[in-house]
N, C-alpha and C positions, 0 to 999 in steps of 0.2 A: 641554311635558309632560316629566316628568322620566323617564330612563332607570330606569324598573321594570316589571315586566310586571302587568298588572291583572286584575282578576275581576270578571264583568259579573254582578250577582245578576238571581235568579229571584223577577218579582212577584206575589204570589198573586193569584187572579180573585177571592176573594170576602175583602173586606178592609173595614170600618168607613168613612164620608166622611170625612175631612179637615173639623176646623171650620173656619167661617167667620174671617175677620179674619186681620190683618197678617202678615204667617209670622216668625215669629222673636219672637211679642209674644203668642198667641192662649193659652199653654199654659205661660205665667210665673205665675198665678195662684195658681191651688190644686192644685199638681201632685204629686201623693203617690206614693211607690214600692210595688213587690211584694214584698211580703213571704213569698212564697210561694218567689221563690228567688233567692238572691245570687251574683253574678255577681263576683270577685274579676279585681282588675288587676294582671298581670302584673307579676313584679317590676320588670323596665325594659321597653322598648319598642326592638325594632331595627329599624333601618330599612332599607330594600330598597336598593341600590345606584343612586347616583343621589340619592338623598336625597328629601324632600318632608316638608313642617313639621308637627310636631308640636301639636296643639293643644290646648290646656288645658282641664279639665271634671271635675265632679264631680259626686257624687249626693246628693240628698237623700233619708237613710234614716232612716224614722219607720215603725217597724212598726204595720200596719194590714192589716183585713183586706182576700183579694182583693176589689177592689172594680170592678175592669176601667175603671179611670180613669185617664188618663194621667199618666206618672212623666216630669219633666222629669232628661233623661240629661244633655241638652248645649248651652247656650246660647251664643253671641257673635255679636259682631258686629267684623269683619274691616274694617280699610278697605285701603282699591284706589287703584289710581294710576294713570291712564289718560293715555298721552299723546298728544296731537294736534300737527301740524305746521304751523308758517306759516311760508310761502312769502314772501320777498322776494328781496333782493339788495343785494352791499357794490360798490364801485366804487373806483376808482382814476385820479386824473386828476391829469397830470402840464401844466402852464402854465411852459412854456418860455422866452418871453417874460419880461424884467423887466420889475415893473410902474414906480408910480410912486418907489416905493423902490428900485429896484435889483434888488428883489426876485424869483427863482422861485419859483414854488407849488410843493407835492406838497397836492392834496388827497383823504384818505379818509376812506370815508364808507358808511352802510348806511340800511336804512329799515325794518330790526326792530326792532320793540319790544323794549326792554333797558336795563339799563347797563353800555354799551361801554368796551370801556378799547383802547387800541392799547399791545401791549407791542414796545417796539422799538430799533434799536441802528443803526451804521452801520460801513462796511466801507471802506476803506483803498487809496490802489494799493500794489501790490505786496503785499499779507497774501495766504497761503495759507488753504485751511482754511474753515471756518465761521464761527469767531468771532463773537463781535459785540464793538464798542467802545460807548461810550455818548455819546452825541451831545456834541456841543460846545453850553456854556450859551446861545448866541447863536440857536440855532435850534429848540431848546426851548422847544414851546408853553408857556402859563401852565398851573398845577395839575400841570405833571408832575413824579414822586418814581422818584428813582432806585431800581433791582433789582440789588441786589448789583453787580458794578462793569462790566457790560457789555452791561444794556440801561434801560430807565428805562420807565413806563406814564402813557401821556396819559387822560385822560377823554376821548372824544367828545361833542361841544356837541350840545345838542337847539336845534334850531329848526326850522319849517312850512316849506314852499315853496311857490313860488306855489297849488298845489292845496289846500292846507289838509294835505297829509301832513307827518307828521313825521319828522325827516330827521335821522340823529347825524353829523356829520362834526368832523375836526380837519385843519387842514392845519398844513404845516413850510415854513418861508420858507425859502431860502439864496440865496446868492451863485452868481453866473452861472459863477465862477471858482472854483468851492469843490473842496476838496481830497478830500472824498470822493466815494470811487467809488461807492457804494450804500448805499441804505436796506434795512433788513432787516426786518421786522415780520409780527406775529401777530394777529390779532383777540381778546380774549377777555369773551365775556359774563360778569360776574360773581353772575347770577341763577342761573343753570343752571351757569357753570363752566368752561363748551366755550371750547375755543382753537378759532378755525377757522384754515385752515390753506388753504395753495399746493400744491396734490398733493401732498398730505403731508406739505410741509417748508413754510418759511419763504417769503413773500412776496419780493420783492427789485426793487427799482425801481432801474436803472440811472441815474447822475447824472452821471456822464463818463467816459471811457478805455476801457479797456480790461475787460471782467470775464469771466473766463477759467474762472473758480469758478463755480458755480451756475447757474441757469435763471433769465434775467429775465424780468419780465413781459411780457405782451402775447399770451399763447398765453389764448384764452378757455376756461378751464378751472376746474370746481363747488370748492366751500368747505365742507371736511367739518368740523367740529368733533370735535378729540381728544375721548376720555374721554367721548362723549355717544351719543345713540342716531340722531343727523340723520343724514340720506340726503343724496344729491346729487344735484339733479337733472344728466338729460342735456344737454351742450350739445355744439357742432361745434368742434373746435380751429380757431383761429384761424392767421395770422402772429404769430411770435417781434416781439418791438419790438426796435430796436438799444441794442446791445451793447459794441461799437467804438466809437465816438464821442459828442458830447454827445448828451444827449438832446432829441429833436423831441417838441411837443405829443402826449398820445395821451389818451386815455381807453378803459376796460377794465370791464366789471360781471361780475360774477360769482355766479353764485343759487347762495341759502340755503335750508335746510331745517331752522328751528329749532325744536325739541323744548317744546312746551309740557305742563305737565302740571296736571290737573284729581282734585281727591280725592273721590272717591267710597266708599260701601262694600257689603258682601253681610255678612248676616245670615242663621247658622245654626243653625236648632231640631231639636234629636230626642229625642222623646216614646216611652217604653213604654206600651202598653196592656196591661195584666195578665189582660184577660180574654181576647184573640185572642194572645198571643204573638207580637204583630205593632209592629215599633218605624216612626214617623211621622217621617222626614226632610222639613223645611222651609227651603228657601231663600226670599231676598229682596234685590233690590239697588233701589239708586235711580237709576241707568244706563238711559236711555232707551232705545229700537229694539231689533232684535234683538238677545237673550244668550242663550248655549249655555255648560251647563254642561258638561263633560268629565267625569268623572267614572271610577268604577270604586269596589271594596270588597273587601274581605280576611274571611277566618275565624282565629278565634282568636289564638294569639302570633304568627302567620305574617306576614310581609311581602309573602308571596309571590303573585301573582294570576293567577286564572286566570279562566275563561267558563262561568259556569253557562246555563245553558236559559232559554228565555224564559217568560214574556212578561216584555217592558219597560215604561215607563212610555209614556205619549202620546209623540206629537213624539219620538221617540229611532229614533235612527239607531247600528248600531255601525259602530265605529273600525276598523279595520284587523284587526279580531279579539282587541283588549287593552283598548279602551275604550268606553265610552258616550258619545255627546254627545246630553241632549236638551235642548231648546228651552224656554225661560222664556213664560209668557202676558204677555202686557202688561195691566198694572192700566189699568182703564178711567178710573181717574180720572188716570191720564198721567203717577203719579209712580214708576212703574219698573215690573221684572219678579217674577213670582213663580213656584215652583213646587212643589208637596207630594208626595211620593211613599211607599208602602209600602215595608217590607224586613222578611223574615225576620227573627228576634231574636237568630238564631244568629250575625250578623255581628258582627265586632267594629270595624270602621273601613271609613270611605270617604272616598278622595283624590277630589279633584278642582281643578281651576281653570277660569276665563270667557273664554270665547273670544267676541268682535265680530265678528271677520271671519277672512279665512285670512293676515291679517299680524299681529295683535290680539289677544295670551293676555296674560289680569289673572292674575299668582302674587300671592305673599306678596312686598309693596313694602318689606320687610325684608331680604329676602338673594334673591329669583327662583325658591323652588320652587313644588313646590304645596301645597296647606294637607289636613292630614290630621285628618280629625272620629273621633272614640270614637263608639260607637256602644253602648257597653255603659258601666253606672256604674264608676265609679272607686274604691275602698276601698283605703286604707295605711294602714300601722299599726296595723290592726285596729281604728280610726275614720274614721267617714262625714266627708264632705264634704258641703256646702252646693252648689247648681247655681254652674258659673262664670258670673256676670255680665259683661255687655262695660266694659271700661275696668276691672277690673282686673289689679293687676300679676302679669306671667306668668312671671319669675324664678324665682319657689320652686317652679313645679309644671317646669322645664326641672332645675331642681337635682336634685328628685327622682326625674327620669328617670333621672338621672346618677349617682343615689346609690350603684346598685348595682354600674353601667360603673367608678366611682372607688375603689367598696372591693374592686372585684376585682383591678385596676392594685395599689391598696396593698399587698393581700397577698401581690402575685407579687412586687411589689419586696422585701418584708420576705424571700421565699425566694430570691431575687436576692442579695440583701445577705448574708445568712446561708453563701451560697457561695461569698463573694468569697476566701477563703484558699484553696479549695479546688483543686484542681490539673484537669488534661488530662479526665480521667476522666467530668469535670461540665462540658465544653463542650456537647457535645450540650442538655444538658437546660437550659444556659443561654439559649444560642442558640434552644430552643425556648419557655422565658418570656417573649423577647422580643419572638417575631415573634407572638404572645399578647397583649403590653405594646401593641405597633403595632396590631393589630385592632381591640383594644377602646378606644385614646384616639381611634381614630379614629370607632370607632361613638358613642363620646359625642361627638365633633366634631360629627358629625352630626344629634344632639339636640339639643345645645346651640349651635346657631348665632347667632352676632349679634356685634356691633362690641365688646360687654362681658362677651365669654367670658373663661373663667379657661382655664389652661393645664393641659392634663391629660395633661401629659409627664413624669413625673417624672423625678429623674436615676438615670442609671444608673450602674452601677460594674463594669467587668472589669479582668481582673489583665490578660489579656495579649492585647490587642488584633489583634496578628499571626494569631490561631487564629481570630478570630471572623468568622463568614461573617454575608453579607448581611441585615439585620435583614427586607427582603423586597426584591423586584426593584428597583432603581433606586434606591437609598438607600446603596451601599455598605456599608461598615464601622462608621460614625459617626466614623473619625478619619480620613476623609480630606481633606488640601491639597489643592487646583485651582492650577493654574498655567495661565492663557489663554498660548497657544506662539504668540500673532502680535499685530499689530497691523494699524493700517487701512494701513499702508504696505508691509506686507510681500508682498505679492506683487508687486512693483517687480522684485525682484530674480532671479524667473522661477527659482528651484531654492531656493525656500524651505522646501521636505520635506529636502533636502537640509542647507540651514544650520541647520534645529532638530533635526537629527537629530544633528549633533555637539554639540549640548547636552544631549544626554538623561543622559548620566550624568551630569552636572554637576545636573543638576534633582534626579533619582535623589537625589543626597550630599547637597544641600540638603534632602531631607525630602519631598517632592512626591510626592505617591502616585497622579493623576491627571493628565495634562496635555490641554487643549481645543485639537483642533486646528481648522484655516480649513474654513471649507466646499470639497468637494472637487468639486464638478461643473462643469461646464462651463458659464459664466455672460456675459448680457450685459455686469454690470458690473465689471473685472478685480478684486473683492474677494470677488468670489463669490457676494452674496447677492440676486442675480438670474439664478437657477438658470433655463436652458432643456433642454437635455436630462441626465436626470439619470444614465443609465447609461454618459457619458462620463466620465471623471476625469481624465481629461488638460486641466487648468485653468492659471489663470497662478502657480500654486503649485509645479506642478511636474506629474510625470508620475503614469499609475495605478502603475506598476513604481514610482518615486520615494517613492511613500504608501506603500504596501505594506511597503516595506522601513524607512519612518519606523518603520512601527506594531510592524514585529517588532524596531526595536532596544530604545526603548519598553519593550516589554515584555520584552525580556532583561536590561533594567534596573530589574524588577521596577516599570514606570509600566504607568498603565492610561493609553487613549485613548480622548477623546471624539469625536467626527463632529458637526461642526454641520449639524444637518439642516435646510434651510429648505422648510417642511411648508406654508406659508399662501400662498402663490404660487409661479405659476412663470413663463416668458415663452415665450410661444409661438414657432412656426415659420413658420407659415404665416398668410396674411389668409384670410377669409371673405368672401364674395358682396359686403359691405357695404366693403372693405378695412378690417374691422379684424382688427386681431393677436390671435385666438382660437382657434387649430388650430393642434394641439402635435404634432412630429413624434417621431423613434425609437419603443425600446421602448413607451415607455409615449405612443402615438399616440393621446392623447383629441381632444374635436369641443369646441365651446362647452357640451356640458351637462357639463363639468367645472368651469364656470366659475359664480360666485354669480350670480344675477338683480341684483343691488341694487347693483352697481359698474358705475357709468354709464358708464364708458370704454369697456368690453369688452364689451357683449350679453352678457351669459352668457343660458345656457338651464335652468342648474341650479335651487337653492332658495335663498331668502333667506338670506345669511350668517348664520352661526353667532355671529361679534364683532365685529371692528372690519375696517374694509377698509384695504388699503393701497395708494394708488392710481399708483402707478407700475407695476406690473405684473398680470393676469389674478388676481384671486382666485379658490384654486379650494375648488370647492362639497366639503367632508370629507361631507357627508349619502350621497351617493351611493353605491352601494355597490361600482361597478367601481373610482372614487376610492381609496376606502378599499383593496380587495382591492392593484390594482398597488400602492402605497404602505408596506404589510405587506411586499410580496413583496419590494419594492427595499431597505429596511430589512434585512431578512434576507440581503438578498444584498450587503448591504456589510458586516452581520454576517460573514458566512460569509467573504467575498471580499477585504476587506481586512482583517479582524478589529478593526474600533472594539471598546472595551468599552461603550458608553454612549453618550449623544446631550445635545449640546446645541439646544434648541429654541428657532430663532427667533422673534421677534414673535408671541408665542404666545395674545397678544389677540385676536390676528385670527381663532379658531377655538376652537369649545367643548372645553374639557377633557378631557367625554368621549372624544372622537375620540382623545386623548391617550391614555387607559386602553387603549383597544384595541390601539394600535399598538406602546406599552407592554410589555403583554403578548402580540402577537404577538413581540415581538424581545427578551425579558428583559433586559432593558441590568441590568450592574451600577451604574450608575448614570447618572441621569440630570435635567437642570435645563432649566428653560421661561424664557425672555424674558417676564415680563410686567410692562412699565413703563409706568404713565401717571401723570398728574401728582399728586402729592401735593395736600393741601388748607392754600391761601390765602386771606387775607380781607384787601384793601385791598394787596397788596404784602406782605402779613406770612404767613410759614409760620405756620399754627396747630398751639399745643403738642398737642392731641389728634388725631393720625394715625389712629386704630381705623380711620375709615374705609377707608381706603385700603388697610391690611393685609389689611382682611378680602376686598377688592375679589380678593388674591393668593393668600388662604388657599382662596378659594372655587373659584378655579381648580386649584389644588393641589387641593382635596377631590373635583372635578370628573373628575382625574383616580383617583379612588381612592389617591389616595396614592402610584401607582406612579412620581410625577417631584414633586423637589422645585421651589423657583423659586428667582432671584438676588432678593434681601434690598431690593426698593426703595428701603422705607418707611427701614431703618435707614441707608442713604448720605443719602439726603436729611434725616433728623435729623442726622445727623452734618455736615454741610455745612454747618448750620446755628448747632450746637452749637458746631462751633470757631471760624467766622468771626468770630460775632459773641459769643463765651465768655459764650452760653448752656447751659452745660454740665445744668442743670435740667432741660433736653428730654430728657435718656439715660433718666429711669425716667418709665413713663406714672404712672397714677394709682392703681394698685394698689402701685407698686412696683418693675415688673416689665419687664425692657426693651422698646421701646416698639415694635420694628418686627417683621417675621413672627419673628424667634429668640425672643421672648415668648411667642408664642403656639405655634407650632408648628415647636421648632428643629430636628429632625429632618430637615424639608424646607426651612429657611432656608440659601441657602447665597448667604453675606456677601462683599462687595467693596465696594473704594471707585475704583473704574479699570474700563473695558477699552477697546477699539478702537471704541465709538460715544463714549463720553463722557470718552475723554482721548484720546490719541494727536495728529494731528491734524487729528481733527474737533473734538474738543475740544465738544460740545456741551452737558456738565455736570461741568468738570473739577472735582478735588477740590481745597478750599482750598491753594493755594501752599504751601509749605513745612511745610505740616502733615498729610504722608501716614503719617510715623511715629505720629503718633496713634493716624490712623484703623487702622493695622494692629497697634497696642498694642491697640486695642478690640477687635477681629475674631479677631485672632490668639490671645487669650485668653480668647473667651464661647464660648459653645455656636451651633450651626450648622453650616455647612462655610463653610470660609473659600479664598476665590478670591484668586490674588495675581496683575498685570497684567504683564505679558511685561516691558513700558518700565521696573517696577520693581526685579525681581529682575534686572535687566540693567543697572544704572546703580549710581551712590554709595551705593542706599540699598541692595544686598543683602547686607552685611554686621551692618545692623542687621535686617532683616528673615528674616536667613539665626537666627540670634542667638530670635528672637521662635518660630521653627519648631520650634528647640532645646527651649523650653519647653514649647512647647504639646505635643510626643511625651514628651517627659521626665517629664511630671506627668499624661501621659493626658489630657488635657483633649479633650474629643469632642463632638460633636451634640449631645448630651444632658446634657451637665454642669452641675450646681447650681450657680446664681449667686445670690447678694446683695448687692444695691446698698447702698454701705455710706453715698456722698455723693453727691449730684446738687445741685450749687449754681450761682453764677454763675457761678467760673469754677474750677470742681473735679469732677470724678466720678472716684467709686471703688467697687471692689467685689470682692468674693471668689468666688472659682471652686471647685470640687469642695473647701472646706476647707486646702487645700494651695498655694493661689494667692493673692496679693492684686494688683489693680493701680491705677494712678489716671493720667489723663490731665488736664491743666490747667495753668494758669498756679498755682493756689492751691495752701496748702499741705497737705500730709497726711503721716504718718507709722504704723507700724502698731502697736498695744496689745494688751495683753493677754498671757496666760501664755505663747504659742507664740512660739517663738524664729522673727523671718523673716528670712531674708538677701535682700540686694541680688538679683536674676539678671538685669536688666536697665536700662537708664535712658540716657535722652537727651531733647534737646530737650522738655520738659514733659508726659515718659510717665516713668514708673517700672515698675519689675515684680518683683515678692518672690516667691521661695517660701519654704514651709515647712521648716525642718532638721530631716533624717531623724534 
């Protein structure tokens, strides 16, 4: 259920039968409207916070007299995505023994239905880090294609075993004597998508020496699939396998819980009767066993719900005091549920979504809200519409929601623009068309949801960016640099508040208006981001005096700081009855019902996770409401007590949005950005040119949170990875035009990098192409977004060119929101203009700039350029 508060209507006792026949098909016929009195549709439609879909409808208006025969308001037919779980398991079996060849085995292998691929790499003595290398040609199965230059992906072979099941395995031969230390690999279905995964991380099968890096296997531990909705089941940790020395025979299985999904649909009718004043909602699914619709209803333009009187329909049960759930009849002839009910006429919509069981809610298999029905006819333009048919296209009736959300954006921009000469006098009233501009693209965000939305951000223009306050909490100024102040090495040095605090003017001079410091609490693992008690700060960064005093030099250097706050787990204190690690001591001393139900490790006692679990430490359950409360309060009191300006939010997958909003605006960060990384979209090995998905996967958590936290730019590092490796430079503009990752769509909360301390430093676990970081920071440093630059960077050979690229981007105002036009996007060329006053081109190909405006050189190196305009 999406975060809006609902209104349960009142069913009248004396009300006309429901005809017989199919619900959603009985009243397509001969359905004629009242002409007795017209019902006009608001100009747009806004949505309650929280969101929930908009559905398309229209009326058929043929004046006639009352006739008290029903007026078909609203037809469709919705389809549903229902997923169910099969249970198997992958294994792992290592044959130590040379066979007849000389030969060792590794062999893996599962007995899910799919097509398996093994994506995988191997490790080195002596390499630090994660890495992966790519196997040696000699022990490379047949069918396998290399992955960029440090892992490669095998098919697994289908064949029966002895019982007639079918079994996918591949194994890898080597040498008894062989020079690597470890295999490293990933499971990934390429039906569904899902990587499964080794508690969270990489597989790693030890092959000799020493391995001092990682967790090998042999600990019997579940197989979550990234990026998907599979559970894990529970099992009992086992023995570690060795480590130190060659490897001895072992075998290892580990259960799956893969996500299968089944399309179904629901079908909805609502009928005026002109002679009772009374409108006939019909549902219908083809969904067997019990369904429970949820439900609720609004009056007039309001979004807002609330609880009228009874009486309800049959079978209805209320919600918590916000909603209805009643109960569908099962057709006797066995091919689904139905149910018909009355309502006043005076309603103008009712949400709802299907609920199976208390794990089990069908939304809109489009973007996860709920689906919201008109309940009164539609009229624009001052002509009728025809009833909406199911299967047609629902674009132009989202446009027109939006029609009025986009001419209003226009015209505050056209009084936007008209003030740009204007001096001190007109901040106020600037600054308030903005936070205006912010509302309302975000309320058409909200209309217009889907992977082929247009951007409805337009750019904006201020003279002088120093004066402008917040466009609202946690978005800053729109021209602010990030500078990440650490790396995954830097707490080694145990007075690391200390060594980036003699940097702070020096970031200061370079242009950095934000700098992200390390997480500050007290952590099992010495990087921080297995926070156990959170009101300590004495960590291996340094002391709480140590931070404190970072953050006030910082800001006498006129930088903001951020606080990485890790919100999605924590690690416990204490065991439980059971000895597991689910009892958290200090202040904030929760029990296991802090902890999600659905993370097999830990018992929790809480509610089924909100996202994704992370399984090396307790997830804890945000639903709760003591959760939430200490978590506000510790927020504020590092507000108050070390003075952060803003937060960065780790692993932000792991926990719905919402919970974001709130904490959000309990603690007004002047700005603030969310972790949310999962994998981009592949087909056979190959990045595919159209990301939408994936954007939207980050847009929706951004929207989730109201807008008050933007997120780091996934979609656009991994084009760009891609774009320069392989001088597809054609990837930079999607298919409008328009750049292709969240700064396309919504750059206000895009905020771009190609580095930090998970995916370069070294972990290195998605560095960016070698030698071509000037690129990526020609691309970032010049579009719209917030652009983040990596501690490693601005500290090494390239801050000179990068110090250079900073120069510009404050010097020609380039912000958040600045207008771009892709001028090239070719094989091996992209170019494009910024706020009119910028051009730039990254590429091996050539370009030069045209036209009447004089541009000079301002930047260039290695196959980036950069012009501006002469004043």
């Amino acid at each position: 259920m999406s975060a809006v508060s609902w209104s349960i209507p009142a069913i009248p006792r004396a009300v006309p039968p429901p005809r017989a026949g199919p619900p959603g098909e009985a009243f397509l016929v001969a359905a004629r409207p009242r002409a007795a009195r017209s019902r006009a549709a608001p100009r747009r439609v806004r949505l309650a916070r929280g969101g929930v879909v908009v559905a398309h409808a229209g009326a058929a208006e043929v004046p006639v007299a009352d006739s008290g025969e029903p007026a078909v308001v609203f037809s469709e037919k919705f389809p549903l995505r229902r997923c169910q779980t099969v249970e198997g398991k992958a294994w792992v079996r290592v044959e130590a023994e040379p066979d007849a060849d000389g030969k060792c085995k590794v062999v893996i292998g599962c007995d899910v239905e799919g097509k398996w691929l093994l994506h995988w790499g191997v490790s080195y003595h002596g390499e630090t880090g994660s890495e992966w290398n790519q196997p040696p040609s000699e022990i490379r199965p047949p069918g396998s294609v290399p992955i960029k230059d440090s892992a490669i992906e095998t098919p697994l072979e289908i064949s029966p075993n002895s019982e007639g099941h079918i079994l996918h395995e591949v194994q890898i031969k080597f040498d008894k004597d062989t020079p690597i230390a470890a295999i490293n690999f990933v499971l990934k279905e390429e039906g569904t998508g899902a990587w499964f995964q080794h508690k969270g991380g990489d597989f790693r099968i030890p092959l000799s020496g020493s391995l001092e890096d990682g967790d090998p296997l042999g600990a019997k531990q579940g197989v979550k699939p990234e990026g998907s909705s599979a559970q894990l089941k529970e099992t009992v940790p086992g023995d570690k396998g060795p480590s130190t020395k060659c490897i001895s025979e072992f075998y290892e299985e580990y259960p799956i819980l893969k996500p299968e999904y089944f399309e179904h649909f629901v079908s909805v009718a609502v009928m005026e009767n002109t002679g009772t004043d009374k409108s006939l909602v019909e549902f219908y699914t083809d969904i067997t066993g019990d369904v429970i619709i949820h439900w609720g209803v609004c009056k007039g333009n309001s979004m807002t719900w609330g609880i009228p009187p009874e009486p309800h329909p049959p079978n209805t049960k209320i919600f918590r005091q916000k909603a209805l759930q009643t109960l569908l009849e099962q057709k006797t002839d066995g091919t689904g549920n139905a149910v018909s009910f009355p309502l006043d006429a005076d309603y103008s919509g009712l949400v709802f979504a299907l609920k199976l069981n208390e794990h089990t809610w069908l939304r809109n298999p489009e973007n996860g809200f709920d689906f919201y029905i008109p309940l009164t006819r539609v009229e624009q333009f001052g002509s009728t519409q025809e009833p909406h048919k199911a299967g047609e296209h629902k674009l132009d009736d989202k446009s027109v929601q939006t029609d009025g959300l986009i001419s209003d954006i226009r015209t505050l921009m056209v009084g936007l623009s008209s003030r740009r000469g204007q001096r001190a006098k007109n901040k106020v009233l600037q600054e308030d068309i903005l936070q205006e501009i912010e509302r309302l693209a975000a309320e058409a965000y909200s209309i217009f949801r889907s992977p082929t939305i247009d951007a409805v951000e337009d750019p904006v223009y201020i003279d002088d960016p120093e004066s402008v306050k917040p466009a609202c909490s946690g978005t800053g100024s729109g021209f602010e640099i990030v500078c990440q102040g650490f790396n995954w090495e830097s707490h080694k040095s145990g007075k690391w508040y200390v060594e980036l605090g003699t940097k702070a003017k020096e970031l200061s001079s370079l242009g950095f208006t934000i700098v992200w410091s390390p997480p500050p609490t007290d952590s099992v693992s010495p990087e921080g981001y297995m926070p156990r008690d959170l009101y300590n700060l004495n960590s291996r960064y340094g002391t709480m005096a140590e931070l404190k005093q970072l953050v006030d030099i910082f800001h006498e250097n006129g930088v903001k700081v951020l606080g990485d706050a890790v919100l999605n787990h924590r690690c416990a204190q204490f065991q439980n009855q059971n000895g597991i690690w689910n009892i958290f001591g200090g202040r904030m001393n929760w029990d296991d019902r802090a902890v999600v139900a659905d993370d097999p490790h830990f018992q929790g006692r809480g509610n089924k996770s909100s996202g994704d679990n992370f399984h090396a430490a307790p997830n804890i359950d945000h639903s709760q409401d003591f959760v939430r409360t200490d978590i506000k309060e510790w927020l504020r009191w590092l507000r108050k007590e070390v003075g952060y300006d803003g937060w960065r939010l780790d692993f932000a997958r792991g926990f719905w949005g919402g919970y974001v909003k709130d904490y959000m605006e309990a603690t007004e960060p002047y700005f603030a950005v969310g972790e949310y990384w999962d994998s981009l979209s592949y087909t056979y090995g190959e990045m595919d040119y159209n990301q939408d998905a994936h954007r939207q996967r980050i847009v929706d958590w951004i929207n989730a949170t109201n807008g008050t936290a933007g997120a780091f730019d996934v979609t656009t590092k991994g084009i760009l990875h891609m774009a320069l490796e392989r001088s597809e430079y054609w990837r930079l503009s999607d298919e409008k035009g328009n750049p292709p990752g969240v700064l396309g769509w919504w750059p206000s909360r895009a905020v771009t990098f190609i580095e930090n301390h998970d995916t370069g430093s070294t972990q290195g676990h998605w560095r960016f192409p070698y030698g071509m970081e000037m690129q990526g920071y020609a691309y970032i440093l010049t579009h719209p977004g917030t652009p983040a630059v990596f501690y490693d960077h601005i500290f090494s050979h390239l801050q000179q060119d990068i110090a250079k690229l900073m120069s510009i981007r404050r010097r020609l105002k380039i912000q958040c929101r600045s207008k771009i036009k892709i001028l090239k996007a070719e094989q091996n060329l992209y170019a494009a203009e910024i706020n009119e006053n910028l051009l730039m081109k990254i590429g091996a190909g050539h370009f030069e700039p045209t036209g009447p405006i004089n541009w000079i050189v301002a930047a260039e190196g290695h196959d980036y350029k950069i012009w501006e305009a002469a004043s």
